[in-house]
Each structure stands twice: as structure tokens, then as C-alpha cells.
VEXNULUM-713268 format. One record per residue: residue in one letter; x, y, z of N, C-alpha, C, O, CB in turn. Coordinates in steps of 0.05 Angstrom, whole numbers, plus 5000, padded with zeros to 4 digits. Each point is the difference from the previous one (the first is absolute). Glycine has a CB too. Example, Ala and Ser with C-alpha at 12.3 -4.5 7.8 and 13.67 -1.06 7.14 Angstrom:
A526448865156498250245000501850245000502150005013494149775012S503150444961501650245001498550225014501050225004501449654953
END
This chain:
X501749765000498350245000501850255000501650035019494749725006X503650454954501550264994498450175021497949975014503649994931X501050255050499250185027496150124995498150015016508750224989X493549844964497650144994497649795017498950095019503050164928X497749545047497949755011500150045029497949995013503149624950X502050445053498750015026499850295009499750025024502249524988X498050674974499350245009496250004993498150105011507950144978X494649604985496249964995498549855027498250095014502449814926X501049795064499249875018498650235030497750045008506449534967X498350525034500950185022497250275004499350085022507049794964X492650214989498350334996496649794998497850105006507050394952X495649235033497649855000498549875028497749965004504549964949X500750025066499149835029499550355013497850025011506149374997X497550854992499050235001497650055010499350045023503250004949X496049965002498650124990497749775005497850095003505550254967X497049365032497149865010500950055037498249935015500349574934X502650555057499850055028499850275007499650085023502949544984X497650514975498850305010496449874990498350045017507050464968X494249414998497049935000499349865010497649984995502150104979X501149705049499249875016498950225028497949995014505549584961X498950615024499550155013498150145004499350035023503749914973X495950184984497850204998497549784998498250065015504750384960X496649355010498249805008500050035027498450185005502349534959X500750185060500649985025498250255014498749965020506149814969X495250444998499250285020497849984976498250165008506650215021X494749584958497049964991499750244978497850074992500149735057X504550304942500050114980499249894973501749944983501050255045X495149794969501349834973499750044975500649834984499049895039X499450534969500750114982503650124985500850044978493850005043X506449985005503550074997499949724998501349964979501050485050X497149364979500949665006500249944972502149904992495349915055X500550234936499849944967501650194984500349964976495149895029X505450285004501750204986502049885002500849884980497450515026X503249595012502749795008500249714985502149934989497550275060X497749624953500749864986499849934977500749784991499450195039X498750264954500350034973502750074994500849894980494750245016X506450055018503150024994501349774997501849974984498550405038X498649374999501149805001500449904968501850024983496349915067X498949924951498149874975502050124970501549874985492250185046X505750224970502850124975501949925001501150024978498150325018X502349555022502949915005499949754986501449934981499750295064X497149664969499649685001497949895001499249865019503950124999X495650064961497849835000499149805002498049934987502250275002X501049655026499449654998499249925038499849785009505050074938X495150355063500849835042497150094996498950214992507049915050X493049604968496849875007499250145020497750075000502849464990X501350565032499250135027499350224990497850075007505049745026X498450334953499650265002497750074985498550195006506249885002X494949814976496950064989497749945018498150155005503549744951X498749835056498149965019498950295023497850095006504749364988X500250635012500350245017498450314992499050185012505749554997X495950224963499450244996496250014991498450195002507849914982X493349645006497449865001498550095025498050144997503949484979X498950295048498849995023499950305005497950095011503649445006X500650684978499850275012497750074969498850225003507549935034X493349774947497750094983497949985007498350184996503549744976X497549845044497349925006499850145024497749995007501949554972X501850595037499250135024499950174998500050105022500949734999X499150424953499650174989497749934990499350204988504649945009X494349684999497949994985500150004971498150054984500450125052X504449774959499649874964500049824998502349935006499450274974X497049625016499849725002501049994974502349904999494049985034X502650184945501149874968502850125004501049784996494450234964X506550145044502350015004501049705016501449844989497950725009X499849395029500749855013499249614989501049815011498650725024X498449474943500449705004502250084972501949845003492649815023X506050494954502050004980502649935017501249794998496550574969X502949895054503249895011499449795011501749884988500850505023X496349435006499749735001499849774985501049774998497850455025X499349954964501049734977502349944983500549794989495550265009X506050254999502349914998501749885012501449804993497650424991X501049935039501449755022499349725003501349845015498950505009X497449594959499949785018501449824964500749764999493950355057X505250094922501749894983502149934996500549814986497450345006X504150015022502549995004501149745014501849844995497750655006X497749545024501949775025497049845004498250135011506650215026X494849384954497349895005499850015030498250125012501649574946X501850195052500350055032500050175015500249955024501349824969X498250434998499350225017497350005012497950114993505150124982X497749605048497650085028498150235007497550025003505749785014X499450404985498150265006499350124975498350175005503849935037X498349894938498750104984497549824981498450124985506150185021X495449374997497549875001497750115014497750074993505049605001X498950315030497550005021498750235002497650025001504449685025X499950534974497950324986498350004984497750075006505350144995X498049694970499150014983496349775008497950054988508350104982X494249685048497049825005498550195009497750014991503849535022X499350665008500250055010497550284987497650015003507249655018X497050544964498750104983497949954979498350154991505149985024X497249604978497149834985497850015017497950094992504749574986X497850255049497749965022498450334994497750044992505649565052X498750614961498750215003497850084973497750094998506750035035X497749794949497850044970498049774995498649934980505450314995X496249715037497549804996500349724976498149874991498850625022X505849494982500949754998500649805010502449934999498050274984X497649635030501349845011500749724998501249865016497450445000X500749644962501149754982503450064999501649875014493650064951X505450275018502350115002501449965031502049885007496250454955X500249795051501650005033501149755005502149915010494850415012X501249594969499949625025501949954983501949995014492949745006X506350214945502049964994502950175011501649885014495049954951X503650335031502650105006500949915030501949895011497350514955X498149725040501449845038500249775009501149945021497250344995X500249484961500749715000504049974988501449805002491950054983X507350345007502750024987501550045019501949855005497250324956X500250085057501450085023501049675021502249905006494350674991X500349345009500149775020501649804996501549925018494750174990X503649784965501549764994502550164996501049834986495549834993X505250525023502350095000501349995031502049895009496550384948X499749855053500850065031497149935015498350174995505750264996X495549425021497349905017500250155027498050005014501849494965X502550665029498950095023499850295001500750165018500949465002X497350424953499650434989496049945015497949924990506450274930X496649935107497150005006497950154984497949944989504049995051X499850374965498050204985498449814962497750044994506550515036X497349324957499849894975497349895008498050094989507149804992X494649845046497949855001497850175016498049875004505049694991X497050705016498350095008497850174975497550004998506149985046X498750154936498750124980498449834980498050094988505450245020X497549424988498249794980498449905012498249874988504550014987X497450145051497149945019498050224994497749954993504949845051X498250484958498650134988499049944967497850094995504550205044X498649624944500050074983497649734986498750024979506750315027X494649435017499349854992496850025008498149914988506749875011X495150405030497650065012498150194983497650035005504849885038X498950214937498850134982498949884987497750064995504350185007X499349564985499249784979497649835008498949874982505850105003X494250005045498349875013500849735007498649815004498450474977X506349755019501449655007500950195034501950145008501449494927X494450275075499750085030501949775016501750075018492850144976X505149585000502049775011502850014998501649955018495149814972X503850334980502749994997501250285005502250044991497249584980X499350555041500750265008500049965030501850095014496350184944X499849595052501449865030502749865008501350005021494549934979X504649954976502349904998503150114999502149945011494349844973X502650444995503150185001500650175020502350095004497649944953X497150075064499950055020500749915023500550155019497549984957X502249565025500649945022503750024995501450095018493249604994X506450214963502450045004501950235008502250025011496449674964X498850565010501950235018500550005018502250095007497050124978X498749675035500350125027501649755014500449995024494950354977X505749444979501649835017503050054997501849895013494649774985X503950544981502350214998500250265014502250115004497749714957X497750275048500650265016496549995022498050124992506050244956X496349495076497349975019499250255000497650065004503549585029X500450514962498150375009499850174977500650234997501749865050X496549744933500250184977496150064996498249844993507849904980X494050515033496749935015498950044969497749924999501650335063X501449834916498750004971499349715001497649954999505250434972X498549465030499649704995498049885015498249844993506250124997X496150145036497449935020497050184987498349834994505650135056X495550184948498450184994498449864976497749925000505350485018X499049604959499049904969498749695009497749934993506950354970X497249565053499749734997497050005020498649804999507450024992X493450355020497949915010496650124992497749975009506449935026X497650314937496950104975500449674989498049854995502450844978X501049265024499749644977498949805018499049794991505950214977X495150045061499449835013496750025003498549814996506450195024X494350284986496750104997499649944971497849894998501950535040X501249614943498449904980500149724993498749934980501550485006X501549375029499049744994497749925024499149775001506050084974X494050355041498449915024500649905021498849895019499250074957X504950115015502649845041499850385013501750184997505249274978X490550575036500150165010501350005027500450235008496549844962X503949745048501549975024502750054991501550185008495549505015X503450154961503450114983500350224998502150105007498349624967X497350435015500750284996500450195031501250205004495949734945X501649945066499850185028503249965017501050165015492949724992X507049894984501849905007502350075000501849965017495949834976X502250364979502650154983499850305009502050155003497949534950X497450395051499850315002501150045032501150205009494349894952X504049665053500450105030503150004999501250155016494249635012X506150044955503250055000500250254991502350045007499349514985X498050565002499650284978500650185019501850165004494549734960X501150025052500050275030502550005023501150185012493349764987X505749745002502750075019501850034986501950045015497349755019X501650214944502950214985499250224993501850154992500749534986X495150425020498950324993497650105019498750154986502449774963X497850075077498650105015498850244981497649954998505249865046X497650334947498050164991500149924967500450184984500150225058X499249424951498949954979497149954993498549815003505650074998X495550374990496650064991498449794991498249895013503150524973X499749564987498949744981500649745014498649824992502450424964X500949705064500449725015496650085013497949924989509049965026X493250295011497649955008496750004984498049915011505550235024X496749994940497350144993499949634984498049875000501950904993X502049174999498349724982500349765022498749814992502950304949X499649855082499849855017496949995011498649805003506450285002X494250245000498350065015497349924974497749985008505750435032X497049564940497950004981499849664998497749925001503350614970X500649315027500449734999498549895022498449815000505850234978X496650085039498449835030496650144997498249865011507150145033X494350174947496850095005498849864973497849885000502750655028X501049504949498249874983500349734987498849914980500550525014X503049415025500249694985500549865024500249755000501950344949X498350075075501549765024497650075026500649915022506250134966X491550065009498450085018501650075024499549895022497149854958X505150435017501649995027499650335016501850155007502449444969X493250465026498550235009501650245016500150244996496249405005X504450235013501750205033502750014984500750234994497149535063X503850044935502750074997499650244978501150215006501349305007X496250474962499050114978500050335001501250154985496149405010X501050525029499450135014501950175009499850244997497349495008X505450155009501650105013502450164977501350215002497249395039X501350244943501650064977499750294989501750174996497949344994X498150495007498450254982500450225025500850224991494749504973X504350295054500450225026502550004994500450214987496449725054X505549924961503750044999499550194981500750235004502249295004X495850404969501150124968498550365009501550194995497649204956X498350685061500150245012501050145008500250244994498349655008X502949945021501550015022502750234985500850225008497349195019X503050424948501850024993500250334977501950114988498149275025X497150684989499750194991499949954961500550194985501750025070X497249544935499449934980500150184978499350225008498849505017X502550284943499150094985498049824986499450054976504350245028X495149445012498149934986496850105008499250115021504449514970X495150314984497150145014498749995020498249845001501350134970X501050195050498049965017496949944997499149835015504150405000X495649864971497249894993500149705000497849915006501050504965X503149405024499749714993501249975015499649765003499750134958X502450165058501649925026497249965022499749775009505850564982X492849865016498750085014497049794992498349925015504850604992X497249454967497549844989501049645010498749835012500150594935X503349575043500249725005500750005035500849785006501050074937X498250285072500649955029497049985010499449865020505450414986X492849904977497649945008498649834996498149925012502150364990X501449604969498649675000500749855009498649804993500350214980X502749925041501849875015499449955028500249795011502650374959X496150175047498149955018497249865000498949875018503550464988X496749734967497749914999499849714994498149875007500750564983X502849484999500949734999500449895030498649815007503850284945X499250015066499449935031497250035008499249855018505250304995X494250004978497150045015500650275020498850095019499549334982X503650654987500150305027499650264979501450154987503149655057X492450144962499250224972499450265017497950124993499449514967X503950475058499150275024503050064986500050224989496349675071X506649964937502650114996499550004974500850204989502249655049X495749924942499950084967498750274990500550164982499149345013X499050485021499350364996501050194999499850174983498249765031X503650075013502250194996501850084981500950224993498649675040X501049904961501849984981498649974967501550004980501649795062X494750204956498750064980499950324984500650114979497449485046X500550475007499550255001502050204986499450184984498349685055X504850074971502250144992500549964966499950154981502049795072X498449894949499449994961498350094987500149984975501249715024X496450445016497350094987500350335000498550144986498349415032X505650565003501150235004501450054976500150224988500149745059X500849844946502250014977498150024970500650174983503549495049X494050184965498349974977499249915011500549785010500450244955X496650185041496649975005498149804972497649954999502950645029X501249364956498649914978500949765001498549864985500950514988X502849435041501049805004497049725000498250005017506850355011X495149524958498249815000500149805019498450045019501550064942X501249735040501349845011499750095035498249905012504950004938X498550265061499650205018496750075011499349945022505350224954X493849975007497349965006498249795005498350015018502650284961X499749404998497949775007500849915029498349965018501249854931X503650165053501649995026498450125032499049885020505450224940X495850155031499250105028497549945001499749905022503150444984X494849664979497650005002499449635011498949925021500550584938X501749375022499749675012501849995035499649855019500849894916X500950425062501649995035497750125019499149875019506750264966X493550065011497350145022497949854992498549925018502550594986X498349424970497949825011500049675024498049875009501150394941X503949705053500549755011500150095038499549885021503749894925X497750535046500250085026497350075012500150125021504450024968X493449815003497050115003498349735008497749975008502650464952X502249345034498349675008500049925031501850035017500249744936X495750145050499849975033502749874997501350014979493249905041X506949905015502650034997500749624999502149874997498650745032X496149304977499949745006500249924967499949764996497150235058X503250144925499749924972502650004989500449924977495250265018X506749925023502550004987501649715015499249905020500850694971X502249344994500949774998501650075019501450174990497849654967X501850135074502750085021500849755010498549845011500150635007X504149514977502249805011502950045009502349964993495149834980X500450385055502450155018500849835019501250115018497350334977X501149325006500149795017502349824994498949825014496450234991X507249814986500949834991498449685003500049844981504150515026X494849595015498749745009495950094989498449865013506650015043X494550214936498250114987500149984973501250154984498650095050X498449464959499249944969497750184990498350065016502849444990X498950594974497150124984499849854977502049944987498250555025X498249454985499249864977497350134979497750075007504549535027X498950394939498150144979498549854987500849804989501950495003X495249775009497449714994499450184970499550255000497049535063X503650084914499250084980497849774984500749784993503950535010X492849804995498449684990500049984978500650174983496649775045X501949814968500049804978498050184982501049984978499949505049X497350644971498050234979502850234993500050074976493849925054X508250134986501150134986502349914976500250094977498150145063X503449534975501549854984498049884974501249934979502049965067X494650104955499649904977499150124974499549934977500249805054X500150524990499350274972501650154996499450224991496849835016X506549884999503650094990500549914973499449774993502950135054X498650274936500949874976502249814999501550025021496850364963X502549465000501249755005503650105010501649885014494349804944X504450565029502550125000500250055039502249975010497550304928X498849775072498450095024500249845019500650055023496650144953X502049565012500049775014502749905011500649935023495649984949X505450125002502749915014500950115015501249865015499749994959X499250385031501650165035498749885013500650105022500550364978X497249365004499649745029501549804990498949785004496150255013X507349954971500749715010502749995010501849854992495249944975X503150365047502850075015498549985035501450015020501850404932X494149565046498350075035499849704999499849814985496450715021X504149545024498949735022496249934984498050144996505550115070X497149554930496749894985499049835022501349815010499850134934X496850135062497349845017498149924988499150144982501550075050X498149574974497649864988497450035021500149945024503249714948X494650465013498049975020498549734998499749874979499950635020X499949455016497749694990498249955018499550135021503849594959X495550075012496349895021500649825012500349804985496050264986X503949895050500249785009497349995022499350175017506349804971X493149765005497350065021497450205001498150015016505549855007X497250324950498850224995500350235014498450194998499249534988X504650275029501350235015502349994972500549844982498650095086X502050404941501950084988503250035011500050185017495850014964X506249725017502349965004502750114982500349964976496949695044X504550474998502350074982502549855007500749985023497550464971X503449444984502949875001501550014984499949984976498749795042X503750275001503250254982500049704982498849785005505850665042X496749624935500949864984502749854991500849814986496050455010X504749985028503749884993500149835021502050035015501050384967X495149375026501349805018499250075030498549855013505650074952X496850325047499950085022497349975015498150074986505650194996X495649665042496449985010499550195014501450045020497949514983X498650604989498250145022500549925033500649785011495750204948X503250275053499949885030496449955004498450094984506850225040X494249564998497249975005497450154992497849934992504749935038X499150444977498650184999498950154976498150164994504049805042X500049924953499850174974497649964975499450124979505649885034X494149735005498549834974496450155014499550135019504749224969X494350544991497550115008497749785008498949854983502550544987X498149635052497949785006496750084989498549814995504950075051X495950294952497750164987500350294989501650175007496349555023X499750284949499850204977500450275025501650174993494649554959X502850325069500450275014502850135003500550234996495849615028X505849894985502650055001501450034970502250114998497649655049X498850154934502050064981498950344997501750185000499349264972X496250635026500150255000500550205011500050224989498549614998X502350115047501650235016502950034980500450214988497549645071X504249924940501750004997500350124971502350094998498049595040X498150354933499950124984498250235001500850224993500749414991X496950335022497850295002497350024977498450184995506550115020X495749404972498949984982498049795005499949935023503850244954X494949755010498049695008501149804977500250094978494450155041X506449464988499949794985499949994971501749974982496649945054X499050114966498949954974501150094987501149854984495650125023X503950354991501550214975503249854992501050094980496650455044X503749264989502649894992499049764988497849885002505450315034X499249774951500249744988502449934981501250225001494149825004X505649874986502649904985502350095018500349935023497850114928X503750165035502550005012499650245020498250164998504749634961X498350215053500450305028503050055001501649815001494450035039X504750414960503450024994499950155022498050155002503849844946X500450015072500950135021503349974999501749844993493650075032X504750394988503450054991500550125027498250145010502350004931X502049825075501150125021501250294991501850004983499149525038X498350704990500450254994502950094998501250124982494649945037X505249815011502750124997502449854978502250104995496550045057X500149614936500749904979500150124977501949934986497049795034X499450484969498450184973502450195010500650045024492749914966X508150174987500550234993497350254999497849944990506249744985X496450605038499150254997497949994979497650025002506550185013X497749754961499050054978497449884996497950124998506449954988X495949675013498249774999497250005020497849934991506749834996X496050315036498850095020497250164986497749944994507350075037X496750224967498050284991498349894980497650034998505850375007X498249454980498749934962497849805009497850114999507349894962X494749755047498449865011498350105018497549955001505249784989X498550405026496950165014497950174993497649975007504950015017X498750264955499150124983497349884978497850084993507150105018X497149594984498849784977496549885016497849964989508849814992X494250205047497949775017498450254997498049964986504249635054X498150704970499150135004497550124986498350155011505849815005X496049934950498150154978497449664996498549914982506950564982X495249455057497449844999499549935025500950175016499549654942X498349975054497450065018502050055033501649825007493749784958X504450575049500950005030500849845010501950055016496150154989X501249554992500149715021502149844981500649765006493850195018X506450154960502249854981503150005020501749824999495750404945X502649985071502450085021499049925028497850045011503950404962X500849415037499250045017503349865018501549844990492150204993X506750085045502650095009499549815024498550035018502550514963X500649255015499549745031503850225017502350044992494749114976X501350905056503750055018500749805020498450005019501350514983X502049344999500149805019502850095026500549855018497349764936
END
């Protein structure tokens, strides 16, 4: 090498480390200037295009920035960092066929470029390969446990295959590496009220995200905390919290049927509401055989998850017997038509075929309300509440 080559060499390492430099302090408009002096020297070093690529795109030129990438990545196939940008920048444009290839390039080169398998997780979750975007997800995070993007994403793919516990699962890791992570609590808090019935924790969630002084809507923070009460049956606090959304938009729908079905429940004598403030205290929900049979068939099936009882004649008295094996105590059985009617409220005669009884504290909230509601739009004596 003549002197001239290493005085070139010498004004070229220069001159990319004065542009490393100004990259560094975030200059990067001088950063591209610099390494365009390079690039004139020597146009062939893979890095330096990649470099000057990346300070394009953070300028917001993107068509500048996938050109110097894609030269770089001409120069040197192996170039990592300038693959994985370049997926990277596909993701953003809405290529993601493109993405998932280049960053399949990245992986089988180097398998442990986390960021590579986090972004084709993205890229795949776009594509609606929700599984296999769980998948590149899980590897990020078995490359980096606190990489809360990975946690976050992996648990939108998890709510849309219906592993909504998965998803709660991931978000609650979320919170202990980010305590105030908004979106950890607001879709945690949405998962448990509308797929996990998990009322109170649900609840609690949506107050943090307040708490936290949110930029999400309060109108729907405040809406879903009131259905959530009302889903407990504490429709004096769903109100409250109704109310306040009705402050917000008085025109709120949802909000209106809400409060109005809550005061009307609060207006029911008190012996008509369902309470199991007792732990050793069974209630049991008597739904008859006239309503089950005027359920549409779709209807029908949400009974077959309940305890099934058979009514029958024996002697021309009427008798009930559980069905899973287990026996009645003495008492329970009916020696005459009077006792079966204290104990239903009903007379004999009106039963016949099947009788379904369900242990309350067994029924989910939800189910509760819906079946009672349901007994409710036909005859009075269709309900009826044994407390033991």
C-alpha cells in the first residue's frame, strides 16, 4: 500500500468516525453528510450504508433509507444490522411478506438477533399467523425476559386465539417490569370483564389506569367499571359509576339501559334478590320445566353444564332425585303434594318432565342475571329460591 492509499485509508476511518459521532449525538443530518464523504471514497463498506440508511429513516426518509440498505445489504449478504432494519422498515410499510423473509435471513444466520424474532412476530401477527407470531414471541423474550414489546404483542395473539388467561398472564409480567404501563392494565382489565368473568380484579385494573391519570377514555374506563359492578349485583356502586359516564355523554347508550335496569333492581323487595353472604349457605335456582321448554334449542344448551334433577311419581306423590349418584337426605324427599308445594311454591300438578336446579354459588354473575331475567318474562312461580 503507497503512501497515497494510506493517507486515503487514514481521511476515510476519519471521517466514518467523525460520523459515527454525530450519529451518536443524534445529529444526523451532519451523520449523512459524513458518510456520504466516506461512500465517495469508497464505495463498497456494507456498514456504512447501512448507517447512513438508518440515520435516513430517523429523519423520516424512508425511500432514502431502504435504497442505502438495500445496498448494504448488496455488498455484504450478511449484514445483520442492516437485514434486520431493512424487516424492520418493511413491517413499518406494510410489507410484511417481505419482513418475515428478510428476518427469516437474519435468524438462520444468527438465531440469537432477538430484536429479528420479535419483529417477524410482528410481522406474522399481521398476516393473522397469530400462532406463529406467538412463537417468535416467545423466543424473544427467551433472549431478553424484560423485553416488555414481546410481552405486550404476545399477549394481542394470545386474545385473539381466545387464550385469554395467557393473555392476562403476559400483561401482568408487563406490569411488574412497567408498573405504569397503561395498555398492560386497560387490556388486562378488559380481558377479565369481558372473557374471564373476573369482575373485582377487572375492576381494580380500570381504577389503577385512573389512578394513573390515563390518556385512555374515561367515558369507557368508567363504563366498563359500571358493568362490572353490575355484574356483582352492586347496582347502588354501578350507578355511580354510571352516572359519571353519563356526565361525560349524556347520550351514552349503553350507560342509560345500564342505570335504568340497575334502579329498577334496586326498587325489588329484598327477599327477590339472590344473597350468598354466608359461605355454609346453599341457594339454589329453581328454573321449571315450562321455561326450559320454551328456550330455543340454541337456549337449551347453556343447561348442560347444570346439576340435572328428575322429577317423578312415585305413589302419585311427587319426588325429586339428583342424578349424579349422590342421595337426598330424608328430608329432602316429599312425602305429600303440600310439602312439595311449600318447598317450591308451586302445586304438583304444574311439573312434570325434567326440573333443573343449579347451586348459585356454582353459576357465574353473568349466568345468574341471564337465567333469572329469562325465568322472569313468564309465569312468577317459575322461580323460586330454596336457602338451606
Amino acid at each position: 500500500m503507497d503512501n497515497l492509499e494510506l493517507k486515503i485509508e487514514k481521511v476515510i476511518n476519519s471521517l466514518w468516525e467523525l460520523a459515527d459521532d454525530e450519529f451518536a449525538l443524534k445529529e444526523y443530518q451532519r451523520s449523512i453528510n459524513l458518510y456520504t464523504q466516506v461512500i465517495e471514497l469508497t464505495p463498497k463498506l456494507s456498514q456504512v450504508f447501512c448507517k447512513r440508511g438508518i440515520a435516513h429513516y430517523l429523519l423520516g426518509n424512508d425511500p432514502n433509507a431502504i435504497d442505502d440498505l438495500s445496498k448494504a445489504i448488496n455488498l455484504d449478504p450478511s449484514n445483520l444490522d442492516a437485514i434486520n432494519f431493512m424487516g424492520y422498515l418493511k413491517v413499518l410499510s406494510n410489507d410484511f411478506n417481505g419482513a418475515i423473509e428478510d428476518l427469516t435471513n437474519v435468524i438462520e444466520i444468527n438465531a440469537n438477533f432477538e430484536r429479528a424474532f420479535y419483529w417477524r412476530g410482528v410481522a406474522k401477527a399481521k398476516i393473522k399467523d397469530n400462532q406463529g407470531a406467538i412463537n417468535d414471541f416467545t423466543e424473544a423474550i427467551k433472549s431478553n425476559p424484560e423485553d416488555q414489546d414481546a410481552y405486550f404483542s404476545r399477549s394481542m395473539s394470545f386474545g385473539i386465539l381466545n387464550l385469554h388467561a395467557n393473555a392476562c398472564d403476559d400483561l401482568s409480567k408487563l406490569i411488574e417490569l412497567n408498573p405504569s404501563n397503561e395498555d398492560a392494565f386497560y387490556w388486562r382489565g378488559k380481558f377479565r370483564l369481558f372473557f374471564l368473568d373476573d369482575y373485582k380484579n377487572a375492576i381494580d385494573d380500570f381504577l389503577i389506569l385512573i389512578k394513573l391519570n390515563t390518556t385512555k377514555s374515561k367515558e369507557e374506563l368508567f363504563l366498563n367499571i359500571g358493568t362490572a359492578k353490575s355484574l356483582l349485583f352492586d347496582y347502588k356502586s354501578a350507578n355511580y359509576y354510571l352516572s359519571k359516564v353519563l356526565e361525560i355523554n349524556p347520550n351514552n347508550k349503553n350507560a342509560l339501559e345500564q342505570k335504568v335496569y340497575n334502579e329498577s333492581k334496586l326498587t325489588e323487595k329484598k327477599h327477590n334478590y339472590l344473597e350468598d353472604d354466608n359461605e355454609n349457605k346453599e341457594t339454589l335456582l329453581f328454573i321449571g320445566w315450562e321455561v326450559y321448554m320454551e328456550l330455543p334449542l340454541k337456549e337449551q344448551d347453556n343447561f348442560e353444564n347444570y346439576d340435572t334433577y328428575q322429577s317423578y311419581i312415585d305413589g302419585g306423590l311427587p319426588n325429586i332425585r339428583k342424578l349424579s349418584g349422590q342421595s337426598w337426605e330424608k328430608d329432602e324427599c316429599f312425602e305429600n303434594p303440600s310439602d312439595f308445594e311449600d318447598f317450591w311454591g308451586v302445586s304438583y300438578e304444574k311439573k312434570c318432565g325434567g326440573v333443573y336446579l343449579r347451586k348459585y354459588k356454582n353459576w357465574s354473575f353473568k349466568d345468574e342475571r341471564y337465567f333469572r331475567d329469562l325465568a322472569n318474562q313468564f309465569d312468577g312461580d317459575q322461580i323460586r329460591i330454596k336457602e338451606q
